[in-house]
C-alpha positions in Angstrom: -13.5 -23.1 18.7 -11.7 -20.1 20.0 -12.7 -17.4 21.4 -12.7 -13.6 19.6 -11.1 -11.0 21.4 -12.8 -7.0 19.9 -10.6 -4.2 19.9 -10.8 -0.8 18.4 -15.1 -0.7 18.8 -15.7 -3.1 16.1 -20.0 -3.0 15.6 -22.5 -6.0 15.1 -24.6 -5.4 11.9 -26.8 -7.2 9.9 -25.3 -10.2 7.4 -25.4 -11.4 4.0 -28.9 -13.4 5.1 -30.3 -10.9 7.2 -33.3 -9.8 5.3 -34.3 -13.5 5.4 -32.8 -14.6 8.8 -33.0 -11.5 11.4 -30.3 -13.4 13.7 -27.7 -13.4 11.0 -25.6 -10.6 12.0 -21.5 -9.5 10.9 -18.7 -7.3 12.3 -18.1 -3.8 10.5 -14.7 -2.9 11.3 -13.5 0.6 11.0 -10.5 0.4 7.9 -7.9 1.5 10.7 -8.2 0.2 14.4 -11.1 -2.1 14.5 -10.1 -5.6 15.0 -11.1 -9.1 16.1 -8.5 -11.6 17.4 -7.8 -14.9 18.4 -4.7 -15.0 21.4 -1.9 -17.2 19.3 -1.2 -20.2 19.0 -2.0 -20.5 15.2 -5.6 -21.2 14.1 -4.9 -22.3 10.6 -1.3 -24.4 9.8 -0.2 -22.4 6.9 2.6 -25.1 6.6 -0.1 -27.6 5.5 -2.9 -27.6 3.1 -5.8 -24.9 4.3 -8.6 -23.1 3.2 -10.4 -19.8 4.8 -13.2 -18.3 3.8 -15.2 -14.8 4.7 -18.3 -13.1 3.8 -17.6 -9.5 3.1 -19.0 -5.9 2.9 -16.7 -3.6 1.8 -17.6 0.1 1.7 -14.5 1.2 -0.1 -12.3 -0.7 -2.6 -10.2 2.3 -3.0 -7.3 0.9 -0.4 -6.3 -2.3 0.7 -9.0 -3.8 2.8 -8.2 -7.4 4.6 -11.1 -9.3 5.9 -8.5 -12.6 7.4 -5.4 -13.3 8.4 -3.2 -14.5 10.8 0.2 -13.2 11.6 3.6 -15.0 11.5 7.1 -14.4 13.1 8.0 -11.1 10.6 4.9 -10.0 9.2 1.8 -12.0 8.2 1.3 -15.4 7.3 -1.7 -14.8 4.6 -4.5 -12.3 4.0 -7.6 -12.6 2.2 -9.7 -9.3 1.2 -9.2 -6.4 -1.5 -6.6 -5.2 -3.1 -7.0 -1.6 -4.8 -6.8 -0.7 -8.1 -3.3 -0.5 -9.6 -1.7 3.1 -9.9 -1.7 3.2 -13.3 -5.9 2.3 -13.8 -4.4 -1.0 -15.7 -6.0 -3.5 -13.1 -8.7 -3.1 -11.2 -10.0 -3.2 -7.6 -9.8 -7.1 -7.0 -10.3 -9.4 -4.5 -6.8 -11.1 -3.7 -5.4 -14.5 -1.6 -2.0 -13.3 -0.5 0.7 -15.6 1.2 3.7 -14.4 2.6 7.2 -15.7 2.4 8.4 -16.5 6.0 12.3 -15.1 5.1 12.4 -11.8 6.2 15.6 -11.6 3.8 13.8 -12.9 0.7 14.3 -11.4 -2.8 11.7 -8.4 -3.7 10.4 -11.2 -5.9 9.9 -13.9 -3.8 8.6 -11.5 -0.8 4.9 -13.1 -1.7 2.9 -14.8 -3.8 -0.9 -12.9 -4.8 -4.1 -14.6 -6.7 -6.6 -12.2 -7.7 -9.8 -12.2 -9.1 -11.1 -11.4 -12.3 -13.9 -9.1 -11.9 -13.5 -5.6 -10.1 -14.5 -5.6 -6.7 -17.8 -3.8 -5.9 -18.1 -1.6 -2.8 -21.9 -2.1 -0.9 -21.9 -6.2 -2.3 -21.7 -9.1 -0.1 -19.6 -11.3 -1.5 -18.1 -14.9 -0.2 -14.6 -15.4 -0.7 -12.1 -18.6 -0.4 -8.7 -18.6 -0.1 -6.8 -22.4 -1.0 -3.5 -23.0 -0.6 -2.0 -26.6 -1.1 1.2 -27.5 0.1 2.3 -29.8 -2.0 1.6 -27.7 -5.1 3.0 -25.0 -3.5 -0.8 -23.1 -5.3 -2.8 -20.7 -4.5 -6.5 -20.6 -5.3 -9.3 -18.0 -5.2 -12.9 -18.5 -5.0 -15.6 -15.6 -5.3 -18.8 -16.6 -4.6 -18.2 -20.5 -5.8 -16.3 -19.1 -9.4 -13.0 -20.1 -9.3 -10.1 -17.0 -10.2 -9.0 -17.3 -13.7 -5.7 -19.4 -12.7 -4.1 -20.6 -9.5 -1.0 -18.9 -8.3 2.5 -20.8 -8.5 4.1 -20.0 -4.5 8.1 -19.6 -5.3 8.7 -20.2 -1.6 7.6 -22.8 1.3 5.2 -21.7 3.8 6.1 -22.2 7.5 3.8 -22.6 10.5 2.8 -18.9 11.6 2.9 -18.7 15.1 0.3 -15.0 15.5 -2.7 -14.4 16.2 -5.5 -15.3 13.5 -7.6 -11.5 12.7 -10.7 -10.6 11.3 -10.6 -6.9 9.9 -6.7 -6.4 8.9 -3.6 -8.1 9.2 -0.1 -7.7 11.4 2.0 -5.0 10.6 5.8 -6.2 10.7 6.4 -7.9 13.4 3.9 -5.8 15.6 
């Protein structure tokens, strides 16, 4: 186990089982500076097979909203959370399993590979997410809450070991 580090005044609130369980608690993070981080090395080997998985709360599924990830040498390695609505209304608010292609010089095509769900996304819902991505298939699966996403995600690139730290509440900016 590794230790979190809070930054940006993150707050404890109650989780998905509170109402039954009054010790199970969450972090709310803020949308912009609230974070909680591991120190790298890498928690999860996104050159291998892995899986994450979150409980989440989201107030607004207006804007992008990531609940994991961990960063990598140029931006981010993978992030698992919302994705908003497209610009034009044709797809909805989603929740979305993003990987990241680890060439910073990678066609606009290739730059990363994105599994969505289905349904909308509903703001005020707690709602359990997976995130699968096997290697050797170079695929991508989405669960939300146990129903798998319609289809996996082909990944046109290979994933390399990410080297940053692993984040609860957004992801890594570049290579900040």
């Amino acid at each position: 186990a590794r230790a979190l580090t809070l930054d940006g005044a993150p707050s404890w609130v109650g989780g998905h089982q509170f109402d039954v369980d009054p010790t199970d608690h969450a972090l709310r993070f803020n949308g912009t500076s609230s974070v909680a981080y591991t120190a790298a090395p890498e928690v999860v080997d996104t050159a291998g097979n892995f899986s994450v998985s979150v409980w989440v709360r989201t107030p607004d599924v207006s804007a992008k909203r990531v609940a994991v990830s961990q960063g990598a040498a140029a931006n981010t390695g993978f992030t698992l959370g919302v994705e908003p609505a497209s610009g034009d209304g044709a797809r909805p608010a989603s929740f979305a399993f993003t990987v990241f292609n680890p060439d910073p010089a990678a066609p606009a095509d290739k730059k990363e590979a994105v599994v969505r769900a289905e349904l909308p996304a509903a703001p005020e819902e707690w709602t359990h997410l997976v995130g699968v991505y096997e290697a050797g298939l170079r695929s991508l699966t989405l669960f939300v809450d146990g129903e798998e996403a319609p289809q996996a995600k082909a990944v046109p690139f290979a994933m390399a070991p990410t080297t940053g730290a692993f984040r609860l509440g957004r992801a890594q900016a570049k290579a900040a």
